[in-house]
C-alpha positions in Angstrom: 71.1 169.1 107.7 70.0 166.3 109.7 71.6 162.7 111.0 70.0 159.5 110.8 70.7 156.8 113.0 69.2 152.9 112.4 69.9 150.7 115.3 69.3 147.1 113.7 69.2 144.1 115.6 68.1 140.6 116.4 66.0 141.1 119.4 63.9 143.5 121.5 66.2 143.7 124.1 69.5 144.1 121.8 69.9 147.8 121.8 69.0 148.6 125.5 72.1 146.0 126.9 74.3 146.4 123.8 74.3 150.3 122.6 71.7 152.2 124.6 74.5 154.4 126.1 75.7 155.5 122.4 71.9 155.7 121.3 70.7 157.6 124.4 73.8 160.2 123.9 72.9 160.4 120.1 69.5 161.6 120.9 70.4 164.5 123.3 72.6 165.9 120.4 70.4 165.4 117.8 70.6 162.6 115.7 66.9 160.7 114.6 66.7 157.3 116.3 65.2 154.7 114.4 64.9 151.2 115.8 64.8 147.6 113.3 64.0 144.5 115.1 64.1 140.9 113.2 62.0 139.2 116.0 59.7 139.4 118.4 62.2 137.8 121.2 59.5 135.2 121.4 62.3 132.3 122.4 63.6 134.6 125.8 63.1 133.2 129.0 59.5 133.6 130.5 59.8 133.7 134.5 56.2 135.3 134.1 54.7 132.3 132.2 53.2 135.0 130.2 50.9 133.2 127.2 52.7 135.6 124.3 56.0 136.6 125.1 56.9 137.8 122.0 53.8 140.4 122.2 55.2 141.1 125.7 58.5 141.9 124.4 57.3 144.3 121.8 55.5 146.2 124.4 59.0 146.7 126.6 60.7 147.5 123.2 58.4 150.2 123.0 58.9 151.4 126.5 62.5 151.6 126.0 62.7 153.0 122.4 60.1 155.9 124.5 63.0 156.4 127.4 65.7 156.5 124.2 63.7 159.0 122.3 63.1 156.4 119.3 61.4 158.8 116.1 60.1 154.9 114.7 60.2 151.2 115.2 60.0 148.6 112.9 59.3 144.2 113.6 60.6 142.7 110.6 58.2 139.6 112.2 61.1 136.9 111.9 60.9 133.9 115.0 63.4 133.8 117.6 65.8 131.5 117.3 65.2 130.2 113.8 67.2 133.3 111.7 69.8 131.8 108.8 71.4 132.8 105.7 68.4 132.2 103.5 66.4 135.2 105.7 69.3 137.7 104.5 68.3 138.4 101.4 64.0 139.6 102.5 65.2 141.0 105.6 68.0 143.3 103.7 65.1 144.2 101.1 63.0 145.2 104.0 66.0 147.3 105.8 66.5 148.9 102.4 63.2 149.8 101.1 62.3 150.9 104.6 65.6 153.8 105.0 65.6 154.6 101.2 62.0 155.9 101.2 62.7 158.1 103.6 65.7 159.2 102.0 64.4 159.8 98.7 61.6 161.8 100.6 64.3 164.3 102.9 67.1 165.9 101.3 68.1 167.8 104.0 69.3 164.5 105.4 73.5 164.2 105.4 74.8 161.3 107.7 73.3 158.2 107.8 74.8 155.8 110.5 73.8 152.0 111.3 74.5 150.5 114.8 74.6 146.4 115.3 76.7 143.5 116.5 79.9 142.8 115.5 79.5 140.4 112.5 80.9 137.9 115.4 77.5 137.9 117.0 79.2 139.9 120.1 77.7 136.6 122.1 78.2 133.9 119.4 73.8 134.2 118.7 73.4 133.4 115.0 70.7 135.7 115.4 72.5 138.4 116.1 75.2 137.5 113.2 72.7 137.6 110.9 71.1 141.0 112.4 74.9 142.2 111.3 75.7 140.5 108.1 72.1 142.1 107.2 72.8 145.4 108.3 76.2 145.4 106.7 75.1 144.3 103.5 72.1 147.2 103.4 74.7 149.5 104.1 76.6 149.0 101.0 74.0 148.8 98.6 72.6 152.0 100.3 75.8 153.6 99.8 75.9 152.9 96.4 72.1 154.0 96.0 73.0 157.2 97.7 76.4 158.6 97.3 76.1 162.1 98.2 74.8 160.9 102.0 77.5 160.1 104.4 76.6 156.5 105.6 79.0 154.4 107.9 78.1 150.8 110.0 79.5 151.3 113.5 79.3 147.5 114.8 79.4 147.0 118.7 81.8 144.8 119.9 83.3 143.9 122.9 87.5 144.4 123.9 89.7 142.1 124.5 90.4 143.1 127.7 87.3 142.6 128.5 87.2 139.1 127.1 90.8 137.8 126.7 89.8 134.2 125.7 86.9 132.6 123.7 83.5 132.4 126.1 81.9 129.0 125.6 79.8 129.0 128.6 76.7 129.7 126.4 77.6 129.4 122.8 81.1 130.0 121.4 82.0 133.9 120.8 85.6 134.7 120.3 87.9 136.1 122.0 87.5 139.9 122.0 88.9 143.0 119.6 92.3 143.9 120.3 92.6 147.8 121.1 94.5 148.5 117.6 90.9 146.7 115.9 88.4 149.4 117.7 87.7 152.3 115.6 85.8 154.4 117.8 84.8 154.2 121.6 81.9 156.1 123.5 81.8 156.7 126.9 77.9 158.3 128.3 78.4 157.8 131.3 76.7 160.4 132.5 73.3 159.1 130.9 73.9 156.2 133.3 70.0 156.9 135.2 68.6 156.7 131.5 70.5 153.7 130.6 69.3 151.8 133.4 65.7 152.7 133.1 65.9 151.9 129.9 67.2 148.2 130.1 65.1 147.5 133.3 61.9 148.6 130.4 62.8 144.6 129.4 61.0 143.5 132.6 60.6 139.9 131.6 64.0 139.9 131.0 65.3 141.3 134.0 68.0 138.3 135.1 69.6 139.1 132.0 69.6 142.8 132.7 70.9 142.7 136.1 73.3 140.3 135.4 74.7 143.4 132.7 74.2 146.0 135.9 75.9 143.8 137.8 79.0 142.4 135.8 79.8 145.4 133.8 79.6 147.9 136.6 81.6 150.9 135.7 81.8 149.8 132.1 78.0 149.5 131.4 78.1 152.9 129.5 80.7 152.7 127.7 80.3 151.2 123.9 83.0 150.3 121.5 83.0 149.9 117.8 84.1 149.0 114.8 83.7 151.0 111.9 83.3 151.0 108.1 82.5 154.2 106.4 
């Protein structure tokens, strides 16, 4: 019997600094990696002045799904920048119809598990709230569609140790989960060469990246979630 894992999020760079530790430790025990971007990315910075970034961004999203051992990814073609409540409803019809054909053609499959944000946005990005509210929606109408498969949503989120007060030096995120609010934590650490190469695979958006390596140090593989199953 086999495990599915979808990592759905907003951006091409999304699941190498949020949950490639989790992803990359999946993998080596087995689970099937499939990765669901909304966009293209094509509002990120641009230090190379490149004329299509977006393009640019798909190509180092498919670098990194190669380093995480990816089986598929899918561009749901949304802009950067520009997602809102009205997109839920197509981009949950895509997320469905593209998980439930595969499901109705492999019954050997048994868990199905969805990775994204917190429904917080982890960083405030409405993007990335609606890559959540999205994923959390397919997951239930999933569920209901196919009860005999054990599906759960394990939404990344950040502790609030690690961010005692509300950040409002970008946009405003909340303060983070208390420890009694996190459901399950993973530490892979010892994928940490992997991890790296796969974040640094988002070349054009390398200040980002090594401002992760370099503020979360110890901490950079370690995930934490909340779950609903």
């Amino acid at each position: 019997m086999s495990k599915l894992l979808y990592a759905i999020f907003a951006h091409p760079d999304d699941e190498a600094f949020g949950v490639s530790p989790t992803l990359i430790k999946e993998r080596h025990e087995g689970a099937e990696i499939h990765l669901i971007a909304l966009t293209a990315g094509d509002a990120g910075v641009n230090p190379d002045n490149v004329a299509d970034l977006g393009a640019l961004r798909l190509e180092e999203w498919q670098q990194s799904a190669g380093i995480i051992g990816a089986t598929s990814n899918s561009y749901l073609g949304y802009r950067d920048g520009t997602l809102c409540n009205t997109d839920i409803d197509p981009i949950v019809d895509s997320i469905i119809a593209t998980i439930a054909a595969r499901l109705q053609n492999d019954t050997s499959v048994a868990t199905l598990d969805f990775i994204t944000f917190d429904p917080n946005g982890w960083s405030g990005h409405i993007d990335h709230i609606v890559a959540s509210h999205a994923t959390l929606l397919a997951y239930h109408r999933l569920a209901a569609r196919f009860p005999a498969i054990a599906m759960r949503v394990r939404m990344l989120c950040i502790t609030k140790e690690q961010q005692p007060l509300p950040n409002t030096d970008w946009r405003y995120a909340p303060a983070g989960r208390e420890l009694g609010e996190i459901d399950e934590t993973i530490d892979a650490s010892e994928y940490r060469d992997v991890v790296v190469r796969c974040m640094r695979a988002h070349h054009s958006q390398r200040q980002d990246c090594e401002s992760h390596l370099k503020n979360r140090g110890d901490t950079l593989c370690i995930n934490h979630y909340v779950v609903i199953e």
